[in-house]
N, C-alpha and C positions, 0 to 999 in steps of 0.2 A: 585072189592073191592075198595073203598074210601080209598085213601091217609091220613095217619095222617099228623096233621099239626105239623108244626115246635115244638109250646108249649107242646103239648100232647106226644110228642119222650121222648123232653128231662124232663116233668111229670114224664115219664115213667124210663127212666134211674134215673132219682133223687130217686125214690120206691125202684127200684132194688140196691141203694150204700147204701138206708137207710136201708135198709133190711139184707146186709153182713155186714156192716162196724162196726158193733158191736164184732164178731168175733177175731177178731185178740187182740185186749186191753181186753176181757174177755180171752184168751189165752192165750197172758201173765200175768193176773193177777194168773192164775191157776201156769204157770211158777214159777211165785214168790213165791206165797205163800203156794202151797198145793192144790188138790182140795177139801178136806176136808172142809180147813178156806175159801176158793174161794164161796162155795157151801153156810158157812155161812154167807156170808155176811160180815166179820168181815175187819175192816181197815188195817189190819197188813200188814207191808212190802208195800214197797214203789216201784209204778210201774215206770219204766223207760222213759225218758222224750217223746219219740215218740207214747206210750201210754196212756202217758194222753193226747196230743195234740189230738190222734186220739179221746180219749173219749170225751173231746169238741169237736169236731164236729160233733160227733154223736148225741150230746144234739143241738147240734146246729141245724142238719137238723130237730130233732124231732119239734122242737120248727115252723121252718120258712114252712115245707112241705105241712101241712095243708093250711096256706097262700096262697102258693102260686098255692096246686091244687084248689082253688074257685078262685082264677083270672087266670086260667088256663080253667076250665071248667062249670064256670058261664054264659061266653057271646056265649055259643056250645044251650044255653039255650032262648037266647034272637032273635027276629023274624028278627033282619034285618041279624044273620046267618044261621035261617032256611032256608031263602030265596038265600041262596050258595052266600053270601057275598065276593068279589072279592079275587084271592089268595093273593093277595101281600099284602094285610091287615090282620094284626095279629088280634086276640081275642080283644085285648084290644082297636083298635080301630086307631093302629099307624103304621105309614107304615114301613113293614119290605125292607129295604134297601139290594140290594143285589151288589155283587162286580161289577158287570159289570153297574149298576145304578150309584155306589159312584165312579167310575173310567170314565165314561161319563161327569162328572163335574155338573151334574144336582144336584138342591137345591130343598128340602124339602117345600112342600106349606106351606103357612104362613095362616094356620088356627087352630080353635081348635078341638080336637079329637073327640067332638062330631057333629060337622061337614063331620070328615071324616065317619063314619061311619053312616051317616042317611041315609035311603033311600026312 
């Protein structure tokens, strides 16, 4: 079985917190309010500050998710990754760094991204 890459995990994890994270701030709005008024929609009663926090960012992932799964799984689409393009290169074309690389003292090629990934 093929290995997911690094983008495509954590794709996958960002689905699954956008997929609960709505729970809890609908839970206490039920809390607050009733599930009655909860059920209609109504603005009454004011939810507590850790619940709206959480409900921005729940607009927040809906908003940026989209984003970022097609630069996530746009270049899974493109031929120089049909062609099992190197691992240490991300989707996007830039090299994923890893600790024993950034602790070696080794510097980053001084070129552009579409360089790195031509083949």
């Amino acid at each position: 079985m093929k290995q997911l890459s690094v983008e495509l995990r954590y794709l996958i994890y960002v689905a699954i917190l956008l997929a609960i994270i709505w729970l809890p701030y609908i839970l206490a709005h039920i809390a607050q309010v009733g599930p009655v008024k909860a059920l209609a929609y109504t603005n009454e009663g004011e939810m507590p500050a850790w619940a709206k926090k959480l409900k921005q960012a729940h607009y927040n992932l809906v908003e940026i998710v989209p984003i970022f799964a097609i630069a996530v799984i746009s270049p899974m689409f493109t031929p120089a990754q049909r062609r099992s393009a190197p691992r240490s290169f991300s989707g996007l074309g830039w090299p994923i760094r890893s600790r024993r690389w950034r602790r070696s003292g080794a510097h980053a090629p001084r070129c552009s991204p579409s360089v790195l990934t031509a083949v």
